[in-house]
LOSE-670350 format. One record per residue: x, y, z of N, C-alpha, C, O in turn; residue number from 0. Coordinates in pm, whole numbers, plus 50000, padded with zeros to 5 digits. Layout:
N
LOLO | nX | nY | nZ | caX | caY | caZ | cX | cY | cZ | oX | oY | oZ | nr
LOLO | X | Y | Z | X | Y | Z | X | Y | Z | X | Y | Z | NUM .
...
REM end
This chain:
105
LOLO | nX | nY | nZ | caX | caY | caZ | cX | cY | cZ | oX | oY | oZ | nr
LOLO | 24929 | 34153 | 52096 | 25017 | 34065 | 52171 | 25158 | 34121 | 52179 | 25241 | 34107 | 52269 | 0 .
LOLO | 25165 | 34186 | 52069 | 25351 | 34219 | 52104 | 25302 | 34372 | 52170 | 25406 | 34400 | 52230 | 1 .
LOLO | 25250 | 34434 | 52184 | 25242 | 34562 | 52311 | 25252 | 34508 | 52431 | 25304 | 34564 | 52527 | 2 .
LOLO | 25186 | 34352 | 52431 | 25190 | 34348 | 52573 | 25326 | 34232 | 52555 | 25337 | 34187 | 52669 | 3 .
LOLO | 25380 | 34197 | 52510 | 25549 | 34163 | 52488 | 25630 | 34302 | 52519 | 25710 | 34281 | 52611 | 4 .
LOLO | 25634 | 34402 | 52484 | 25721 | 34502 | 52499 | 25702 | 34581 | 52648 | 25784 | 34656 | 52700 | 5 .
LOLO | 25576 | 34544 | 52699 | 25539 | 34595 | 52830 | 25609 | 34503 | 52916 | 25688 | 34532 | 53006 | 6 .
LOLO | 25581 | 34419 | 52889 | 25647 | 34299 | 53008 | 25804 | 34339 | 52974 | 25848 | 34436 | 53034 | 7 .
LOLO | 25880 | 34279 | 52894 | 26035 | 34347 | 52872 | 26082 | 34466 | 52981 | 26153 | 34468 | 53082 | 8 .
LOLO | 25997 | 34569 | 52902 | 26047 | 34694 | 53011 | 26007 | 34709 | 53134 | 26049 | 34807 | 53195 | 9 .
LOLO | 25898 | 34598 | 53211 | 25895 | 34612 | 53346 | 26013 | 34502 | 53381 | 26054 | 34516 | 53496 | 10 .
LOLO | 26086 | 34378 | 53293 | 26125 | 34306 | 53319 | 26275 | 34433 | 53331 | 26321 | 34452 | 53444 | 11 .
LOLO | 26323 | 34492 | 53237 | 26455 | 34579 | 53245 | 26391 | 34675 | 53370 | 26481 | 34746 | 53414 | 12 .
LOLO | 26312 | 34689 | 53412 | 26306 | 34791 | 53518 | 26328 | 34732 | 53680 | 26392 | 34781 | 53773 | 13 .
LOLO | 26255 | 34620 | 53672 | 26269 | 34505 | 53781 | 26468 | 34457 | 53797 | 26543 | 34453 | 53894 | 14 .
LOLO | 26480 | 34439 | 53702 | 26648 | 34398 | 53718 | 26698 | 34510 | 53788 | 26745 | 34493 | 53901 | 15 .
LOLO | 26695 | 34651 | 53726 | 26747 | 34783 | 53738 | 26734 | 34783 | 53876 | 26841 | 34791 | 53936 | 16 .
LOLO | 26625 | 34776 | 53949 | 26587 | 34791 | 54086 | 26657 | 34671 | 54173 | 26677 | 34698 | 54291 | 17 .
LOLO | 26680 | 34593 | 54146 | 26750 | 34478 | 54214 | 26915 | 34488 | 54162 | 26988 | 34411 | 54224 | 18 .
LOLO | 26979 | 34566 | 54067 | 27084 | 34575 | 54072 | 27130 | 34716 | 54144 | 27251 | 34738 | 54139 | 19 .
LOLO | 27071 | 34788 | 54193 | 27044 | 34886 | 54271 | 27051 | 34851 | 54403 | 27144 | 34905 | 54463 | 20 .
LOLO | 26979 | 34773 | 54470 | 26966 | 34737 | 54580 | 27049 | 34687 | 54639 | 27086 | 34709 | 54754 | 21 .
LOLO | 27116 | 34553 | 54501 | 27253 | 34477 | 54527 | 27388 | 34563 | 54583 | 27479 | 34534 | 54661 | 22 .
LOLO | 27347 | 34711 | 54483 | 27459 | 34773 | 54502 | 27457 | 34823 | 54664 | 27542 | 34794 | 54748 | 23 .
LOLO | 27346 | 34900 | 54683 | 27302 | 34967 | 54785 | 27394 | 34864 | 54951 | 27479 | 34900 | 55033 | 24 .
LOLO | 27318 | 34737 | 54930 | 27368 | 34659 | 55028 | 27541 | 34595 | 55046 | 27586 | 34551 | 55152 | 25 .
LOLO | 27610 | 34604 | 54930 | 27721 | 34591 | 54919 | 27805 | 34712 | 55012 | 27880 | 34692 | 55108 | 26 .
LOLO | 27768 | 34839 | 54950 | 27810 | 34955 | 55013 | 27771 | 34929 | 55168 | 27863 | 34946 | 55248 | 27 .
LOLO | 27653 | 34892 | 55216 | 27659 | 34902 | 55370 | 27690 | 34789 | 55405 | 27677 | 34797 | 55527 | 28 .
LOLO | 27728 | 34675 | 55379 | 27807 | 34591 | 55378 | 27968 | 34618 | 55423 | 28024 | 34586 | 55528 | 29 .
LOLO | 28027 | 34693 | 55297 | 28166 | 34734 | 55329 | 28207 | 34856 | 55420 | 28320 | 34861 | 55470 | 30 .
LOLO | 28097 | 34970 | 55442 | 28095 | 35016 | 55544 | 28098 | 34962 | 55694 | 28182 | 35013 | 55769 | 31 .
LOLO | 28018 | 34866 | 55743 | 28038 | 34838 | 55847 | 28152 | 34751 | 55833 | 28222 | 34775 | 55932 | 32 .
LOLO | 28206 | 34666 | 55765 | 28332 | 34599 | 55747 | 28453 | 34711 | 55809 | 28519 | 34694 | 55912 | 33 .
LOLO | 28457 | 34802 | 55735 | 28540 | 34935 | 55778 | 28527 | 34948 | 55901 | 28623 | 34927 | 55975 | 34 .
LOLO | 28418 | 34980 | 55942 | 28397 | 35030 | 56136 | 28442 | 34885 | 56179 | 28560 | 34888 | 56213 | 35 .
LOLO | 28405 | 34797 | 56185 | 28428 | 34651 | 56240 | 28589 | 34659 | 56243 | 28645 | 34649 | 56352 | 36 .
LOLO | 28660 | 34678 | 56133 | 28779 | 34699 | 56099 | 28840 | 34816 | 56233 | 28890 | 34781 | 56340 | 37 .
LOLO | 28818 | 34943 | 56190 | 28864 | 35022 | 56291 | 28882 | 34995 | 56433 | 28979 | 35009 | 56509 | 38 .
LOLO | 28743 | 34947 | 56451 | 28727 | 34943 | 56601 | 28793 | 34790 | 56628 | 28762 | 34748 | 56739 | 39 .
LOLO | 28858 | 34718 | 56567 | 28961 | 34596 | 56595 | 29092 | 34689 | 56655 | 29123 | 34735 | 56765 | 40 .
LOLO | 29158 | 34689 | 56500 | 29244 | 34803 | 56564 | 29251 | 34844 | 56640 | 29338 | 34806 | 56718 | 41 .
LOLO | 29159 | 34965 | 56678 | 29178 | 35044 | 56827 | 29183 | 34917 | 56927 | 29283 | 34888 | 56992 | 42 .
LOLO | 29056 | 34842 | 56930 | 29101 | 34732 | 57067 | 29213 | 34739 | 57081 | 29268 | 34777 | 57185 | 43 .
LOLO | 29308 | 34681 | 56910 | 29456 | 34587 | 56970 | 29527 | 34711 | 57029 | 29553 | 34698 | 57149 | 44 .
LOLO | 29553 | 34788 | 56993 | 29620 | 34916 | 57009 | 29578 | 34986 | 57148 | 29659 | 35062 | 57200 | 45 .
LOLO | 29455 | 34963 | 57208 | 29449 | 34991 | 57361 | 29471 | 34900 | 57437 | 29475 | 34932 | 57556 | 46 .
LOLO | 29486 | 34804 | 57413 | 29512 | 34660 | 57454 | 29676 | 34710 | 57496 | 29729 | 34765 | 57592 | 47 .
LOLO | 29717 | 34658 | 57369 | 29871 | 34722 | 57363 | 29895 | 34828 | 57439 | 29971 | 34786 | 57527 | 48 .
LOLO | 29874 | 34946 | 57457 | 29902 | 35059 | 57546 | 29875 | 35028 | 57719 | 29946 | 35085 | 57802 | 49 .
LOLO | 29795 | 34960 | 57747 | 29753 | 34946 | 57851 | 29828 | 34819 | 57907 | 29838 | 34817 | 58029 | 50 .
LOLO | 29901 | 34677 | 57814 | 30000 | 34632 | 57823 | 30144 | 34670 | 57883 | 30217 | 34622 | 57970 | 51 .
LOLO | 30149 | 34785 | 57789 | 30245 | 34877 | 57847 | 30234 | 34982 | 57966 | 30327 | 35005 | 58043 | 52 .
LOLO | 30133 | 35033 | 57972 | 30166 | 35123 | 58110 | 30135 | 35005 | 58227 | 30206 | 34997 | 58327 | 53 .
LOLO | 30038 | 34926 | 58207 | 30065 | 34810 | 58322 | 30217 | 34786 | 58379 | 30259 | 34800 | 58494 | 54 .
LOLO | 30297 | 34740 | 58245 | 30446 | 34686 | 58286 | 30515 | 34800 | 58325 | 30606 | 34778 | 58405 | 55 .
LOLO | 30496 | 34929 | 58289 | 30579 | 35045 | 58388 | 30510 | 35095 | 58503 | 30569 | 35162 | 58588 | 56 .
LOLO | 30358 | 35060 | 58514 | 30328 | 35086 | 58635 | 30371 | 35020 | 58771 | 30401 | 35067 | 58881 | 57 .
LOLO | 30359 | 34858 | 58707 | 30431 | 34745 | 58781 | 30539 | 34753 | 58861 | 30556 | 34728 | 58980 | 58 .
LOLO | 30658 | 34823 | 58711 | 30768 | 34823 | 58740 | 30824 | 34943 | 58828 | 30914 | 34933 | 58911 | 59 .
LOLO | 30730 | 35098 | 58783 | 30782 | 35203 | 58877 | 30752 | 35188 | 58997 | 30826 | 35200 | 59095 | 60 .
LOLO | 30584 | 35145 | 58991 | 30541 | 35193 | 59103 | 30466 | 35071 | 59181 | 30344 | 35061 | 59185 | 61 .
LOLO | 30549 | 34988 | 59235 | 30468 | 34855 | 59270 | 30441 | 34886 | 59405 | 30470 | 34792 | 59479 | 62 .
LOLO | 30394 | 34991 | 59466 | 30297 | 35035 | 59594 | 30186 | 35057 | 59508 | 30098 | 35103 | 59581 | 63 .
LOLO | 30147 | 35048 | 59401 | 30012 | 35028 | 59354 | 29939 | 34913 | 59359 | 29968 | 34822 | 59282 | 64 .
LOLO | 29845 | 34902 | 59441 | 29720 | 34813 | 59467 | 29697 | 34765 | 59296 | 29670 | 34842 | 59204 | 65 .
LOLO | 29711 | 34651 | 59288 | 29662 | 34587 | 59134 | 29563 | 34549 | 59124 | 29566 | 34513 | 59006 | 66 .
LOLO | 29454 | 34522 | 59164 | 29355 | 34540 | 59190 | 29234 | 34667 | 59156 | 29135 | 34666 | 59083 | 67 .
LOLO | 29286 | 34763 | 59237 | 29266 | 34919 | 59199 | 29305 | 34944 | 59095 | 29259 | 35047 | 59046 | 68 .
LOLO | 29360 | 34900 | 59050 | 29506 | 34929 | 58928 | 29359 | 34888 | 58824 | 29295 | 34973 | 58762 | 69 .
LOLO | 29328 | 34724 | 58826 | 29253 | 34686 | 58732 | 29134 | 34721 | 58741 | 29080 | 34659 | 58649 | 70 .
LOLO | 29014 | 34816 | 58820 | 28921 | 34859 | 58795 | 28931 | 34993 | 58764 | 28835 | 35055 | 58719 | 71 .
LOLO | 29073 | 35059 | 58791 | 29043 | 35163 | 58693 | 29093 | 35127 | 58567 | 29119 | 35234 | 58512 | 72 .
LOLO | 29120 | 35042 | 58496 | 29165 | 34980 | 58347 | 29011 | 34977 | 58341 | 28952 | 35079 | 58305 | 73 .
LOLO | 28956 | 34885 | 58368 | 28799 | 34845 | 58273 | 28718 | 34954 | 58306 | 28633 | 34968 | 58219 | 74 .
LOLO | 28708 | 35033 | 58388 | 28641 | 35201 | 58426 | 28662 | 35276 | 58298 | 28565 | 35329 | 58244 | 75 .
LOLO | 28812 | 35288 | 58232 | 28831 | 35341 | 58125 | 28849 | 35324 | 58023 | 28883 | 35405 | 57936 | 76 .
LOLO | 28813 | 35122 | 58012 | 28784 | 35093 | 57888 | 28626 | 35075 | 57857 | 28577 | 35041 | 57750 | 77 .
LOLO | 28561 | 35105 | 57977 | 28369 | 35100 | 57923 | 28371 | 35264 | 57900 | 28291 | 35323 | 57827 | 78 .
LOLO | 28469 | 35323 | 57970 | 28427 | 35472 | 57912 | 28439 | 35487 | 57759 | 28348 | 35530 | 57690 | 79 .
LOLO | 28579 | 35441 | 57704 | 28586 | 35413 | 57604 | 28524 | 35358 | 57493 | 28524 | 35404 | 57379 | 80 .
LOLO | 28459 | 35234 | 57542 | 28343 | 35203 | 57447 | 28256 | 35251 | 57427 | 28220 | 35251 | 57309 | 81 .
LOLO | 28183 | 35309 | 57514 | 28071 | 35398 | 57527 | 28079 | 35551 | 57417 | 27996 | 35601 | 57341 | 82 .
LOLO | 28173 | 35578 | 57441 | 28233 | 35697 | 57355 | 28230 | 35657 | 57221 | 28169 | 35726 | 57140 | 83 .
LOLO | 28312 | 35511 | 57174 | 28314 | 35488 | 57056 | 28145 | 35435 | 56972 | 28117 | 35422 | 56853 | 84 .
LOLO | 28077 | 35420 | 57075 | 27926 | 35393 | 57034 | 27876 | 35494 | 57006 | 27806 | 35478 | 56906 | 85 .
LOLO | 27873 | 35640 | 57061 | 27838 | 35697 | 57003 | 27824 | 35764 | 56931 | 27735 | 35821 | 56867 | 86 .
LOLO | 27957 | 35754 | 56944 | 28073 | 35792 | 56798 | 27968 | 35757 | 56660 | 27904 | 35833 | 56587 | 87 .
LOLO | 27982 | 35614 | 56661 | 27922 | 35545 | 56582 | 27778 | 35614 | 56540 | 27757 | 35680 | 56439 | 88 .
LOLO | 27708 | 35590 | 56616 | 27544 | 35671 | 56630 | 27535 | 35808 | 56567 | 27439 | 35841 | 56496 | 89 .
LOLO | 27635 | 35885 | 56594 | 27626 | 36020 | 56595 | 27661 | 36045 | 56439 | 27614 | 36143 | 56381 | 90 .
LOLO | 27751 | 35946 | 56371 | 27796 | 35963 | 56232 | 27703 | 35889 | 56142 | 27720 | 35917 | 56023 | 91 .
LOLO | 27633 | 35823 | 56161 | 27527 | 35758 | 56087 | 27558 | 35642 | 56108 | 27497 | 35571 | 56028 | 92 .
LOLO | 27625 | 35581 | 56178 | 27633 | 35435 | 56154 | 27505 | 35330 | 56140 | 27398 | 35390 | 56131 | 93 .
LOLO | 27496 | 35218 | 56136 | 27400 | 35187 | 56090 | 27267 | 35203 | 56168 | 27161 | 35152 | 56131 | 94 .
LOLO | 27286 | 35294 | 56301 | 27133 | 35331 | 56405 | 27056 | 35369 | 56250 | 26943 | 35333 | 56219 | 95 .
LOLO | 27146 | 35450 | 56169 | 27100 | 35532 | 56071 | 26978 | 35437 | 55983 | 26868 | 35482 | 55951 | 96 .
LOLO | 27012 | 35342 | 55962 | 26949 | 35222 | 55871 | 26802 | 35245 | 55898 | 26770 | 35308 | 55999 | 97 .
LOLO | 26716 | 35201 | 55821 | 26597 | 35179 | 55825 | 26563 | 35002 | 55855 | 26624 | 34917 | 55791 | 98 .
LOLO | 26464 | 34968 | 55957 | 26442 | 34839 | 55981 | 26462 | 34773 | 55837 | 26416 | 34814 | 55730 | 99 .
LOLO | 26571 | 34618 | 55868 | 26524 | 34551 | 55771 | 26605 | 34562 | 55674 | 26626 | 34454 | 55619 | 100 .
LOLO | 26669 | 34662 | 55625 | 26724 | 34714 | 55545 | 26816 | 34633 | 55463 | 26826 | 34643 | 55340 | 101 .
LOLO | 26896 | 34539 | 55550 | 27009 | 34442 | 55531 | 26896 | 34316 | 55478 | 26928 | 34243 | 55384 | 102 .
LOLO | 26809 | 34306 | 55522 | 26735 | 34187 | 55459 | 26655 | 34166 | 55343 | 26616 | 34057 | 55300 | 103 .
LOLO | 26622 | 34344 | 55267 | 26570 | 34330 | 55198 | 26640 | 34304 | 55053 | 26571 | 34285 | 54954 | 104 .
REM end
């Protein structure tokens, strides 16, 4: 009876081990995408902001510019932009990298 007491124990310390592992595992990709989520805020506000600004000097230099035209080349070069930053993403492992499920297990 106590062999099979000391068996159970060490699958019981091995079972924890593996679930404090996992805990860890998911924390880390947890705060990783927190980070990218993070970055890619930033950049928004900050192209946001820039494009704020050349709007108001475009406005202001050059108001024979069609605004209109003006605003489809803004979103022309902010889907280019996203697009870029996706694969940005993809290309560095972001989570495409993950295996199904991964976050749930």
């Amino acid at each position: 009876m106590l062999v099979i007491e000391e068996k159970v124990l060490r699958d019981l310390e091995i079972f924890e081990k593996c679930v404090a592992d996992r805990d860890h595992d998911k924390k880390k990709v947890v705060a990783e995408v927190q980070s990218l989520l993070d970055k890619a805020t930033a950049m928004s506000k900050k192209k946001d902001s820039e494009i704020a600004h050349l709007h108001k000097e475009l406005v202001d230099d050059h108001s024979d510019i069609n605004s209109d035209e003006f605003h489809r080349y803004l979103r022309k070069h902010r889907a280019a932009d996203l697009a870029a930053q996706k694969a940005k993403v993809i290309d560095h492992g972001g989570m495409g990298s993950q295996p199904n499920g991964s976050l749930d297990n």
